[in-house]
N, C-alpha and C positions, 0 to 999 in steps of 0.2 A: 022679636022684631027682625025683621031680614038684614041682612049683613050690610050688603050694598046700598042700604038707604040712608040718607045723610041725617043727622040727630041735630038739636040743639046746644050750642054750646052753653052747660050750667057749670055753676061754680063746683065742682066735686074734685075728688083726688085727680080725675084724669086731665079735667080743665084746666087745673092749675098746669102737670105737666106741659100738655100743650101749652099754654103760653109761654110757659119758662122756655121750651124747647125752642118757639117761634121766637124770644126775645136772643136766644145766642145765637140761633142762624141770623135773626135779623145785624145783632150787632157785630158777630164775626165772620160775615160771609156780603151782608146786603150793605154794610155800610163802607168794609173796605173799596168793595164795588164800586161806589159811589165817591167815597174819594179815590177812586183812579180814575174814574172817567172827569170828574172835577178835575184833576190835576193836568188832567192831556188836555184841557181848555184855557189853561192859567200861562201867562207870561208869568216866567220864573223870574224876573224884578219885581215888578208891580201888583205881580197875583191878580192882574184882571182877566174878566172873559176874552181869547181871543182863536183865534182856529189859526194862526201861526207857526205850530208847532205841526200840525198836520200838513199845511201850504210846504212847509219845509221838507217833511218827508217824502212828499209826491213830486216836488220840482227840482230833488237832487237824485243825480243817477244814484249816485254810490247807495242809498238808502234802499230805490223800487228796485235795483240790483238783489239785494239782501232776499227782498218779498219775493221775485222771479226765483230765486236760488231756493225758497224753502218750498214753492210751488214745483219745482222740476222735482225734488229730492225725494218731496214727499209722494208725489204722482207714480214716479218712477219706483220707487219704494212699494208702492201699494201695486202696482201692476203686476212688479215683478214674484211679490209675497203670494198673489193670489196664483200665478204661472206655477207657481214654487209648491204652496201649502194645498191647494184645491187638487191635484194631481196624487201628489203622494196620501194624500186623507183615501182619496177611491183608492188606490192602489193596495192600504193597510185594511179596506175596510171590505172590497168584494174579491180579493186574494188574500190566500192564509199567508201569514208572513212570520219565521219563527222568532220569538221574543220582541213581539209585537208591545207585551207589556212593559218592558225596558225601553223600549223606541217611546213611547208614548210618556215614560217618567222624563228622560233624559231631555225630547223635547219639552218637555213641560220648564226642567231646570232652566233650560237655553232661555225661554221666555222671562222666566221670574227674575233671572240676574238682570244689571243694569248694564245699558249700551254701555256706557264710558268701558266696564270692563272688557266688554269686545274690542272698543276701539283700542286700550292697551294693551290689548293680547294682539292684536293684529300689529301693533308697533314693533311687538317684540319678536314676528315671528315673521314679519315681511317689511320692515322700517328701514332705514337705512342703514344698520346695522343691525338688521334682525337676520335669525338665526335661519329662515328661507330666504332671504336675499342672499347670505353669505357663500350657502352651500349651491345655489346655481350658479352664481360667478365662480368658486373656488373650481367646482369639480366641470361645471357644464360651462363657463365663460357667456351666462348668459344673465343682461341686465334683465330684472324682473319691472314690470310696471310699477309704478309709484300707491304707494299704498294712503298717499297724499291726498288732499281735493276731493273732487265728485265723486271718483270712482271709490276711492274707500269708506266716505260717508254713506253711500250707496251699499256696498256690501256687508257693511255692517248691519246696517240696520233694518236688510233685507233677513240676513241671518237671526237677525235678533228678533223680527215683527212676523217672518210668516207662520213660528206656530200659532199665532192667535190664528190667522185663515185655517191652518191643519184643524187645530181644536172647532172652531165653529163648524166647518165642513164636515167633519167626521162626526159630529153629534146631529146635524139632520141627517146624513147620511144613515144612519143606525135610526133611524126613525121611515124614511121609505119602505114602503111593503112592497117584499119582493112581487107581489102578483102585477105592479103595473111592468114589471120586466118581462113575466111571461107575454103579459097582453101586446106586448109592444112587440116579440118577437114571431107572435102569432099572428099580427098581423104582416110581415114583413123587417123591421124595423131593425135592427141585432149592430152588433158592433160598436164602429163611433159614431153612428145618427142615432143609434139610442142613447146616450149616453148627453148628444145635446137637444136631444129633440124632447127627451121624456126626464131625464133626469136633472139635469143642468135646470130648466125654467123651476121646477122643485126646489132647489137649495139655493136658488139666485139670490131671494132674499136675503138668507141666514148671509152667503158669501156678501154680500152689500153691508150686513151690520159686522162683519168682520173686518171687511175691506175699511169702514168708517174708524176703529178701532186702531188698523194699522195708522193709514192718514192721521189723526190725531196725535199718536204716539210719536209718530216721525215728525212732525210738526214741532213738535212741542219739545223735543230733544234738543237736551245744550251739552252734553257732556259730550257725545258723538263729534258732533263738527269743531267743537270749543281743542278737543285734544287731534283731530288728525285733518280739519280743514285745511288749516293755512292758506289764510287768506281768500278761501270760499265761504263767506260770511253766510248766516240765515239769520232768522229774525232775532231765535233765541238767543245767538252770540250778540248781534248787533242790539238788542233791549241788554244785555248784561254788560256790553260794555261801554252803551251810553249811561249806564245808570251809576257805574263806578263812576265814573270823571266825571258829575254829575254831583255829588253826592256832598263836594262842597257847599252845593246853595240848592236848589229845590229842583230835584228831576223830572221836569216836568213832560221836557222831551221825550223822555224812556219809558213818561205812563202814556203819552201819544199814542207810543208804539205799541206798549202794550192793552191799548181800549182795540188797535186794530187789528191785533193778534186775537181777543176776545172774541171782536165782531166775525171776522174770518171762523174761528171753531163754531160760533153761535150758528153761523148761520149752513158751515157742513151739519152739522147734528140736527138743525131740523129738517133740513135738506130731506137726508139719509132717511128719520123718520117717517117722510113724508112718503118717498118713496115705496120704504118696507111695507106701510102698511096699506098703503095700495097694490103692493102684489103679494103678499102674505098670502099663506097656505097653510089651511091643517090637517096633519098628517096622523093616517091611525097604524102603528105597523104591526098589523095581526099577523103578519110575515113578515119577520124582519129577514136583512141581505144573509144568506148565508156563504161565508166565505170559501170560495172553491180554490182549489189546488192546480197551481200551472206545474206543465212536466218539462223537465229536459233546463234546456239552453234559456229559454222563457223565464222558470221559476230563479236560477241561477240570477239573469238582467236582472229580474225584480227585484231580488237580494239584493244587489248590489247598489243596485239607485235607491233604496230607503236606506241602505246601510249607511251609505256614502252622502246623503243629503242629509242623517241624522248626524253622523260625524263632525260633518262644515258646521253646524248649528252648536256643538258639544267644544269644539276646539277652543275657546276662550277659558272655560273651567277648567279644562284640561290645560290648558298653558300658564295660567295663574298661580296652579298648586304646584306643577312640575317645579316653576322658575322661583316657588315662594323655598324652595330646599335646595337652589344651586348657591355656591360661592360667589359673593360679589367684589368687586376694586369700584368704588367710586360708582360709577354711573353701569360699569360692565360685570355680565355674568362673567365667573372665570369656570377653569376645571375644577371639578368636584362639588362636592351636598355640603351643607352647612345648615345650625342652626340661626344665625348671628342675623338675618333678617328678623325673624321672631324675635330675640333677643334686643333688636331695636325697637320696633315697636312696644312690646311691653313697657319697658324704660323709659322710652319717649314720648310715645302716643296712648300711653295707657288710660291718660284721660277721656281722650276721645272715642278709645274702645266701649269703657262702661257708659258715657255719654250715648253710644248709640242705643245701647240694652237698655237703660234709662228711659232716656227719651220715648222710647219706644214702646217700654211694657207699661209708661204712662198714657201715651196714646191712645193703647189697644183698650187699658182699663176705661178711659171715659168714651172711643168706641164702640163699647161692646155694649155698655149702660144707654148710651146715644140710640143707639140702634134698635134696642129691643123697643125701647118706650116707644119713639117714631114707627117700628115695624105695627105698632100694637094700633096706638091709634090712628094709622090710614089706613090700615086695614077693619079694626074695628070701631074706631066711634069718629066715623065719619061727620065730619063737618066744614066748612067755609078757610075753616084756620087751619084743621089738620090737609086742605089740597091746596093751600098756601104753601104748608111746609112742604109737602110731598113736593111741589114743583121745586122746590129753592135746593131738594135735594142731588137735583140733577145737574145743578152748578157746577160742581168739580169736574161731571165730566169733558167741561168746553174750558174748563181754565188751566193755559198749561201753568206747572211748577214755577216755571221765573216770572210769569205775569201773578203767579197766587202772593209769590214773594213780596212783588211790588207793592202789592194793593197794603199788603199786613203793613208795610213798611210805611206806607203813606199816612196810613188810618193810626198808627199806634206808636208816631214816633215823638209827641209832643202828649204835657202835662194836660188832664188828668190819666192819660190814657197811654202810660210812657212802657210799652211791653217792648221797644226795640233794642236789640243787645242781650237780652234775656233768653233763658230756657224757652220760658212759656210762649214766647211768639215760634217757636219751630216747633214745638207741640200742636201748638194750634193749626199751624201747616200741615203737620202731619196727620189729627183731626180729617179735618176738612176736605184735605185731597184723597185720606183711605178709605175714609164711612161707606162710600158706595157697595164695598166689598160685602162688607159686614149686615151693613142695611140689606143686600139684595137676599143673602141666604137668611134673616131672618124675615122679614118677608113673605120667603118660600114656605120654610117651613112652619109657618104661623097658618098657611093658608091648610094648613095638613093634620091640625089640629081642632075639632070639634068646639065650638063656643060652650053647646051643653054638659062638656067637663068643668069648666069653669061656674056653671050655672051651681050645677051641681054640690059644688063645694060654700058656694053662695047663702044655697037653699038650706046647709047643716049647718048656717048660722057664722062664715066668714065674711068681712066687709069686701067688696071688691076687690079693694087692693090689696087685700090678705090673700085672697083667693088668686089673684094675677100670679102674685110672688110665688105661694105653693103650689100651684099647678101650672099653670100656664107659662111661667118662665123658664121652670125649671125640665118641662117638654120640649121649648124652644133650643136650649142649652145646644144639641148635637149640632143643629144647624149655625145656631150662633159662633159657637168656637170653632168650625172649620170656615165660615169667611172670617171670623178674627186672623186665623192665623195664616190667612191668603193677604188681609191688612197690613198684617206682621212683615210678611216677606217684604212688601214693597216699601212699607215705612223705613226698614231697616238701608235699603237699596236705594232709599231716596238723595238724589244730587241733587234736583235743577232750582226748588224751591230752597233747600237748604245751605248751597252755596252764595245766596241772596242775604240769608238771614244770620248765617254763623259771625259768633266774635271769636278771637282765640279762647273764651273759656266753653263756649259751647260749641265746638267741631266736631261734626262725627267724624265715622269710618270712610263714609262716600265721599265727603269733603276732604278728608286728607289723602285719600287712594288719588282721589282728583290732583290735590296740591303734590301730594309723591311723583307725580307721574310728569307734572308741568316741570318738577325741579328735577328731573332724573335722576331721583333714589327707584330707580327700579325695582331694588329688592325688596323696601319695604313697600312699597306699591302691591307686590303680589303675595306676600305674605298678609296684608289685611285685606285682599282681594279673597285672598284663598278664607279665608275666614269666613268672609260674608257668605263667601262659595257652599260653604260647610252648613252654616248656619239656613240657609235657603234650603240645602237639603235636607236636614234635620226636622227643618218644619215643615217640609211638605212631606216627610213619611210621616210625622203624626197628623198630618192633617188625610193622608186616607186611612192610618188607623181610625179614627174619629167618625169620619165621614163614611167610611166603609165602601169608598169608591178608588177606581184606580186610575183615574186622571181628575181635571176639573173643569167645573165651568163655569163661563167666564159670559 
């Protein structure tokens, strides 16, 4: 039977799957849904229907102030990532560039850590008592810009979002055959009109699905503007801190805002898609670019601009770990290395450490089981239920973190159904928001794998699902465990949902680097910063031992 043909749902091993599968998206994913948009319609007295809570948000400045705020940050964000990432991708990709493979790890690091760490690494290293402030007043007598407001939420998160543009640009770009460059030169064309005339409409696409990737991530960021705004609110600080003072009676306000925070990503992602696949390209590259050598003064520039654009994007890790082994007094680094940062956290927050690993390698475990089933049956036994789930899977990608928070909190915080305060409602966050990962690369690699091995083992007399588990799973495996452990990374790294959901017994590492950093323990700040640091790069060299690649994709 051909792959692509849709089957009958009967009652067998895989039926059942799908349903169990469509009954936990339904009930953790479709019904929190449903009570957050219920609850953005409810007067928080009476719990009746009313659009009040919306009338409120649109007819006070300070609120469509918030919405204007997260629309410049994020616009500007995205323009400046694609100015930023789209330039240096050509640059690494039709010039030799040396340690080209290092540029390509490091920005990949720069990506997988979380803003908030940038945002404290730029406190500490241009804040009002950071250590670039102090040194252009002491020695040069000169005020630095404020690393406060726009302009630092901006640079942050420019620094942080444009390797995704790098990474998508530089994988169509390795996919262009070089012969449309000769043609183009052969007919005239050379320099920088080739490059917008012939190349640019090529990758415009891919850069449009990158560009959507930044916008959503800047969007949807609370740790950025929540630590170096002050007082430049966006939507995600103003949903988390109507949702706190709230929290004594029913925040009904806070789901308001987050059904329009919803509607807003819903409607960039189909946007974007709509777009891509209206000017989509398919590219064969029986010549791919081969990277030519600049001489002189030329190849020197180039060095110097990926050197120094890879740098600015590295400088947050680098200032986490440095400051996680300086001497502290209170709130200040002093003279000298120490261990007594570490030494706190262990002692203090050692809960919160194995809380993160926990929580975490419980995630990835139901994950990775989630993923392969769902990879299986929407690729193979197509039906009505299985492009039910497929659709519901795309969820997470329009729902930021504090809105996923909400929804869990709304749906799960009354008997019979009492998961708030618990482990398990940040697990289930954590679920929820990483599956994409994991989902996508098994997926992939399911499509790469022949049905008639499966058959095969069928035919010597194994039931189906006998046969799924010894072959078919266990071929999936490479691809499964390198998006696990790209899950991994960002589960571990996750703030915006999880600062919504912690009680003091379940705090990770992101939440207290978070709370370290509002209370200015600086030292412990970067000593679990420098951790996370570690651990991010730990799992992304076994994740291309694994995968046997030397970047990823995303």
């Amino acid at each position: 039977m051909p792959m692509g043909r849709k089957t009958r749902l009967k009652l067998d091993f895989w039926s059942v799957v799908t349903i169990a599968i469509f009954i936990l998206f339904a009930f953790f994913l479709a019904y929190p849904l449903f009570s957050l948009f219920a609850g953005g319609f409810r007067d928080p007295n009476t719990q009746q229907f009313t659009l009040n809570n919306f009338i409120r948000f649109f007819t006070k400045k300070y609120y469509t102030r918030a919405l204007w705020h997260s629309f410049l940050v994020t616009t500007c964000t995205t323009l400046l990532s694609v100015a930023v990432g789209a330039p240096l991708a050509y640059l690494t990709t039709v010039y030799k560039t040396k340690g080209t493979g290092l540029i390509n790890t490091l920005i990949i690091i720069s990506m997988l850590s979380p803003p908030f760490i940038g945002a404290y690494s730029w406190i500490l290293l241009c804040g009002r008592s950071g250590i670039l402030t102090a040194l252009a007043e002491n020695l040069f007598h000169i005020k630095t810009p404020s690393i406060y407001g726009f302009g630092g939420i901006l640079l942050v998160l420019t620094l942080k979002l444009y390797p995704f543009i790098y990474l998508y640009t530089k994988g169509a770009l390795q996919k262009v055959d070089s012969s449309l460059f000769e043609a183009a030169e052969s007919l005239g064309c050379s320099g920088y009109k080739k490059v917008f005339t012939v190349i640019f409409p090529l990758i415009t696409p891919t850069i449009l699905a990158g560009a959507l990737l930044v916008f959503m991530n800047a969007l949807a960021d609370f740790g950025t503007p929540m630590l170096i705004g002050e007082g430049y609110t966006v939507m995600p600080v103003l949903i988390y801190s109507e949702f706190i003072s709230e929290t004594g009676g029913q925040a009904n306000f806070a789901a308001a805002l987050a059904v329009i925070m919803v509607i807003i990503t819903g409607l960039m992602f189909w946007g974007q898609k709509s777009i891509v696949n209206k000017r989509s390209y398919t590219m064969s590259s029986l010549h791919p670019i081969r990277p030519k050598k600049l001489q002189g003064a030329k190849n020197v520039a180039l060095h110097l601009v990926i050197y120094f654009v890879t740098f600015l994007a590295i400088i947050p890790q680098i200032t986490v770990i440095f400051t996680s082994f300086k001497a502290t007094k209170g709130a200040i680094f002093t003279t000298g290395f120490s261990l007594e940062s570490y030494r706190k956290i262990f002692s203090n927050l050692g809960r919160n450490i194995v809380n993160t690993y926990l929580f975490g390698l419980t995630a990835i475990a139901i994950i990775v089981l989630i993923a392969i089933f769902i990879a299986y049956i929407t690729i193979r036994k197509k039906t009505w239920l299985t492009n039910a789930i497929d659709s519901l899977t795309m969820f997470p990608y329009i729902i930021p973190g504090s809105v996923l928070g909400i929804t869990l909190l709304l749906a799960f915080n009354k008997k019979p159904f009492l998961l708030s305060g618990t482990a398990a409602i940040i697990i289930i966050a954590f679920v929820i928001r990483r599956l994409p990962y994991t989902l996508r690369s098994s997926s992939a690699i399911l499509y790469q794998i022949s049905p008639s091995l499966e058959e095969a083992a069928i035919s010597l007399g194994d039931t189906p699902p006998k046969a799924f588990f010894k072959v078919t799973s266990r071929l999936m495996m490479p691809g499964v465990l390198s998006g696990a452990i790209l899950s991994w990374i960002t589960i571990i790294n996750e703030l915006s949902a999880s600062v919504i959901l912690y009680t003091g017994k379940t705090r990770t590492m992101s939440v207290s680097i978070y709370t370290e950093v509002i209370r200015a323990s600086y030292g412990t700040a970067a000593a679990l910063a420098a951790m996370l640091t570690l651990t991010t790069i730990v799992s992304l060299l076994i994740f291309f031992r694994l995968s046997g690649k030397k970047d990823i994709s995303i």
